[in-house]
C-alpha positions as CSV (number, residue, x, y, z in Angstrom):
1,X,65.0,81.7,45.6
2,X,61.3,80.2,46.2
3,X,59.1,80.1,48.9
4,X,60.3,76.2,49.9
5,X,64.0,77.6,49.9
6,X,63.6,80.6,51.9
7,X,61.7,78.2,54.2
8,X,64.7,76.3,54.4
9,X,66.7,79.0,55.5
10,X,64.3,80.1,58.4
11,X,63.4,76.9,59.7
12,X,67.2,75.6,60.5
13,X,68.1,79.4,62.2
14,X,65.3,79.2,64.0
15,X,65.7,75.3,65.0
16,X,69.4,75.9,66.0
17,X,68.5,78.6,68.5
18,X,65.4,76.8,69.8
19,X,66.0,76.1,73.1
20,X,67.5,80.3,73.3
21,X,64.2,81.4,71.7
22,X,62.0,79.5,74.3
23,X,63.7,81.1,77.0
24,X,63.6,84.2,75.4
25,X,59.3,84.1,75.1
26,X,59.1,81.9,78.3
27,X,60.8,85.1,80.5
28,X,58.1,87.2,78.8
29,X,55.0,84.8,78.6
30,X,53.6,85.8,82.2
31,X,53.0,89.9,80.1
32,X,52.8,89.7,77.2
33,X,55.1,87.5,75.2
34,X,57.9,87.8,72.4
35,X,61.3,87.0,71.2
36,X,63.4,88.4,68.8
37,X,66.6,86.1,66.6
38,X,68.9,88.0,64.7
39,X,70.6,87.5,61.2
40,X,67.6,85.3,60.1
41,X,68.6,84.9,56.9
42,X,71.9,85.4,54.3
43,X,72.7,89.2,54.2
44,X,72.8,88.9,50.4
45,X,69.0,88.0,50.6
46,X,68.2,90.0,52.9
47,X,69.3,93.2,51.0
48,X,67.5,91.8,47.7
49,X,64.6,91.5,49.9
50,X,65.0,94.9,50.3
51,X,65.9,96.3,47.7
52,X,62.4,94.9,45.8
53,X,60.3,96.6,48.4
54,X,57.7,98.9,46.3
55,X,57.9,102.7,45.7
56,X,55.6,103.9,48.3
57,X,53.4,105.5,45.5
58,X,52.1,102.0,44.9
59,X,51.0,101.5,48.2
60,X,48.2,101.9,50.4
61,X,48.6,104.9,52.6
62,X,46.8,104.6,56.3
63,X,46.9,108.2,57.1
64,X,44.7,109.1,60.9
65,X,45.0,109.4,64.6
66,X,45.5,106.2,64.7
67,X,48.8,105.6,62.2
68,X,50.9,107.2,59.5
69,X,52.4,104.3,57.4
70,X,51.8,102.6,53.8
71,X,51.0,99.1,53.2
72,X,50.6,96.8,50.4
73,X,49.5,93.0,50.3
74,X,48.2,92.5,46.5
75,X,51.3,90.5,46.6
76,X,51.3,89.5,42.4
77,X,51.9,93.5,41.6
78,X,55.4,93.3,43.0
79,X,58.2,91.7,42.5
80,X,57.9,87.7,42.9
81,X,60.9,87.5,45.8
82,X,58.4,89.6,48.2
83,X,55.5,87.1,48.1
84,X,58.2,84.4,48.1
85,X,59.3,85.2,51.9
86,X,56.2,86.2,52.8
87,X,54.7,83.0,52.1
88,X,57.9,80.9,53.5
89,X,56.8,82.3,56.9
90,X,53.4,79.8,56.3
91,X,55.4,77.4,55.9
92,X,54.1,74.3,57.8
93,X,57.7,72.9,59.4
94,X,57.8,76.7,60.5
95,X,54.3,77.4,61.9
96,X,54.8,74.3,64.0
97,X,57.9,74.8,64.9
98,X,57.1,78.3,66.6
99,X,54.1,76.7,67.8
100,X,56.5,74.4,70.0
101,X,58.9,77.7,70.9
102,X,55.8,79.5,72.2
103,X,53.5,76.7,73.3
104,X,50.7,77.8,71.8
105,X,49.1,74.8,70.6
106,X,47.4,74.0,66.9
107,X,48.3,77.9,64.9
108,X,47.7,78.4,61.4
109,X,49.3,80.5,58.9
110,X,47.1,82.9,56.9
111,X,47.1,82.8,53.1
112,X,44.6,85.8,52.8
113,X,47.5,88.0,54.6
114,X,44.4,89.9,56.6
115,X,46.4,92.6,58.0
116,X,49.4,91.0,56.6
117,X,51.7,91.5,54.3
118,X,54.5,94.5,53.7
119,X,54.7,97.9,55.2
120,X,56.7,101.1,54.8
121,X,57.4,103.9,57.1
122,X,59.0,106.9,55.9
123,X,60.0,110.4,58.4
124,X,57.7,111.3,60.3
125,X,55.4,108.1,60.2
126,X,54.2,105.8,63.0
127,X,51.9,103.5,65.2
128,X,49.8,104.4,68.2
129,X,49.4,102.1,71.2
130,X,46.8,99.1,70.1
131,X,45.6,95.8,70.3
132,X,45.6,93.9,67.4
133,X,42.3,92.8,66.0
134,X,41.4,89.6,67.8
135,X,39.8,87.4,65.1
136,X,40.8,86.4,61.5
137,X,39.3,87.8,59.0
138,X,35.6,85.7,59.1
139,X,35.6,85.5,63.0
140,X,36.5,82.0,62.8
141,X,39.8,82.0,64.6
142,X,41.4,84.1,66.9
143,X,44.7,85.5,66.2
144,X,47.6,84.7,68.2
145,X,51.6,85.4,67.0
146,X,52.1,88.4,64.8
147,X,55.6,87.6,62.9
148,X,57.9,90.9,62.1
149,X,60.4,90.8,59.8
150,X,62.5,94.1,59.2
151,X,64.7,94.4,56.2
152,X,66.2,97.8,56.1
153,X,69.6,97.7,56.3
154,X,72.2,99.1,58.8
155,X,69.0,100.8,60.9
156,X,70.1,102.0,64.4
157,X,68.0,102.5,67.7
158,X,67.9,106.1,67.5
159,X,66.2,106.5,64.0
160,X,62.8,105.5,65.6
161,X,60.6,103.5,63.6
162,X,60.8,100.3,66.4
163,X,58.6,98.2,67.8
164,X,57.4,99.3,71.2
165,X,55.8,96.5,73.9
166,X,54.1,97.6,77.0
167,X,53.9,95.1,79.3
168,X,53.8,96.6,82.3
169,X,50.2,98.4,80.4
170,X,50.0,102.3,79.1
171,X,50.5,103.8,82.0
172,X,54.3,102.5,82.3
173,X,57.4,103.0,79.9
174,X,57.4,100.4,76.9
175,X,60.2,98.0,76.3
176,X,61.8,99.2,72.5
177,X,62.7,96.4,70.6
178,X,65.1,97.9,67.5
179,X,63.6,97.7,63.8
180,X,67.3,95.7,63.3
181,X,68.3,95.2,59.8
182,X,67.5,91.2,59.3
183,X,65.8,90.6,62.8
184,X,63.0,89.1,63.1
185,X,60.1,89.4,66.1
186,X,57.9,86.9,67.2
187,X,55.3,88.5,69.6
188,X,52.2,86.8,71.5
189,X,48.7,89.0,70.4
190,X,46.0,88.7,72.8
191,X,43.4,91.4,75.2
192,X,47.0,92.9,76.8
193,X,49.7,92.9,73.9
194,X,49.8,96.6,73.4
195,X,52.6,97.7,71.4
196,X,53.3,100.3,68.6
197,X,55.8,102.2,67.1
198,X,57.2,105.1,67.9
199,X,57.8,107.8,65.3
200,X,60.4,107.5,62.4
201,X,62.9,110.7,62.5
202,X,65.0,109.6,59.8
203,X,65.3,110.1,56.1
204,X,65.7,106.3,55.9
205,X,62.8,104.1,54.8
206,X,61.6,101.4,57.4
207,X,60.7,98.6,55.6
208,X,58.8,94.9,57.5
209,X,57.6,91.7,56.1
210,X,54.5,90.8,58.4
211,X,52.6,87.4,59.0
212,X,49.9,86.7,61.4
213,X,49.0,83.4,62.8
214,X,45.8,82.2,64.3
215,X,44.3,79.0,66.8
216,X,40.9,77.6,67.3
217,X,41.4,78.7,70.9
218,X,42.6,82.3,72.2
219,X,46.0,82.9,74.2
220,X,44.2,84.0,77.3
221,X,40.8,82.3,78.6
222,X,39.9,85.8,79.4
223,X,39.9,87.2,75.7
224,X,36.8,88.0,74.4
225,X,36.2,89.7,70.7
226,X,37.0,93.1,69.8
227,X,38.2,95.1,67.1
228,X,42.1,97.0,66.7
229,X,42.3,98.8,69.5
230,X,44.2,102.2,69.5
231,X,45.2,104.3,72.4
232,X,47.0,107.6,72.9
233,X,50.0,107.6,74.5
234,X,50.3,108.4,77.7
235,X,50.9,112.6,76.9
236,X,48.7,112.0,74.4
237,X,45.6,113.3,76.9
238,X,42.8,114.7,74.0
239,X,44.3,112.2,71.4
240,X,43.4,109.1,74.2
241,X,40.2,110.6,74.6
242,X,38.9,110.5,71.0
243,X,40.7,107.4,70.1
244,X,38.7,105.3,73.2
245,X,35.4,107.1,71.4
246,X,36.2,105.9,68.0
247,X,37.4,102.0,69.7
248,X,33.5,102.2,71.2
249,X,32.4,103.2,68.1
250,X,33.7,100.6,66.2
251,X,33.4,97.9,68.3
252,X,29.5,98.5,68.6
253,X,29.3,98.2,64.9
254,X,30.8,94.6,64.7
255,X,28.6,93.6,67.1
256,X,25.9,94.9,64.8
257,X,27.3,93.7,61.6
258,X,29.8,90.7,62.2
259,X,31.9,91.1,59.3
260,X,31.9,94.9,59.7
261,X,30.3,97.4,57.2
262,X,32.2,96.7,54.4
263,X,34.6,93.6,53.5
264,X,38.2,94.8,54.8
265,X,40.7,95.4,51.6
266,X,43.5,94.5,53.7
267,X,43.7,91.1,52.1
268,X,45.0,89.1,49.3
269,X,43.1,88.6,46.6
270,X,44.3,86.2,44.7
């Protein structure tokens, strides 16, 4: 199937269950905001999906404090089907569409995938606490729904690898939202949408499609720039401490140098 079919497919699941998935991000919108529908698209595609994930040994591995997890978004050096639903998630009937579920008001797709695209988490992998990045990827627009797909079939709740939210800030428990085969997560980014995710403990491989989607304007009139944000969690005493060290650190670079030091690789280059 091509991008304009898969698009298809999302757009009437997500249209059908509109009024459920406003409810769903409305009861959340006040924290941080998110909502999750299920069975997004036909199993059959789904497990194709996939199936034509990459061997991790053609991936990028992000290996610190912060994470443990491989990436890839060089879409054109896998197989066709994976650039195919990534790039039906841009699709404009779509992007509006969720723009109307979340009320968040002129969003754009990104074709550049900055910080996009398909990631991999394997035993023993994970996320720490953060914020995403706040801006695209030329500090022209600020970033606003990041868009989770997860394909791995029959994945349960006690595997780990899900998506953690923590409204309530670090200092509270976080909400888990299951890494459900065929589910896809809508959730709000912006100066207090921390979330993560917590350590895989399975032989299994977590597999997620990921989009980001940005506005002219930011979520919150209190957001102001900064870079990914990581955080220990909240055992995570020494860990907290140099993470907050290197966030300082970081930050006072792209306030130096706009575009950073170097050009980030995490984009498509077409």
């Amino acid at each position: 199937m091509n991008r304009d079919q898969i698009a298809d497919l999302i757009y009437q699941k997500i249209k059908q269950n509109k009024d459920y998935l406003k409810k769903q991000f409305d009861a959340s919108s006040n924290e941080i905001g998110f909502l999750y529908i299920d069975d997004l698209l036909p199993k059959e595609l789904a497990l194709k999906i996939y199936q034509k994930f990459p061997n991790k040994k053609d991936t990028v591995k992000r290996d610190s404090l912060r994470e443990l997890k491989y990436t890839a978004f060089q879409m054109d050096k896998y197989d066709s089907i994976l650039e195919e639903v990534i790039y039906a998630f841009q699709d404009n009937r779509i992007v509006n569409l969720l723009s109307d579920v979340c009320k968040i008001p002129n969003i754009y797709a990104d074709e550049k995938l900055y910080a996009g695209g398909l990631s991999l988490m394997e035993k023993g992998n994970f996320l720490n606490p953060h914020l995403d990045n706040s801006h695209d990827k030329d500090r022209n627009r600020w970033r606003v729904l990041n868009l989770l797909y997860y394909v791995s079939p029959d994945w349960q709740l006690d595997f780990g690898g899900n998506l953690e939210v923590w409204p309530k800030g670090l200092k509270h428990d976080p909400l888990k939202i299951e890494s459900r085969f065929n589910r896809l997560v809508v959730m709000a980014t912006h100066s207090n949408s921390w979330h993560s995710v917590n350590k895989v403990n399975t032989d299994k491989t977590r597999c997620c499609i990921s989009n980001y989607y940005f506005s002219d304007e930011p979520i919150l009139n209190s957001d102001t720039f900064h870079v990914t944000t990581f955080r220990g969690r909240p055992k995570e005493k020494i860990k907290d401490f140099i993470l907050q060290m290197d966030n300082k650190l970081r930050q006072s670079l792209r306030f130096l140098f706009k575009k950073g030091i170097r050009e980030n690789p995490h984009q498509y280059k077409k």
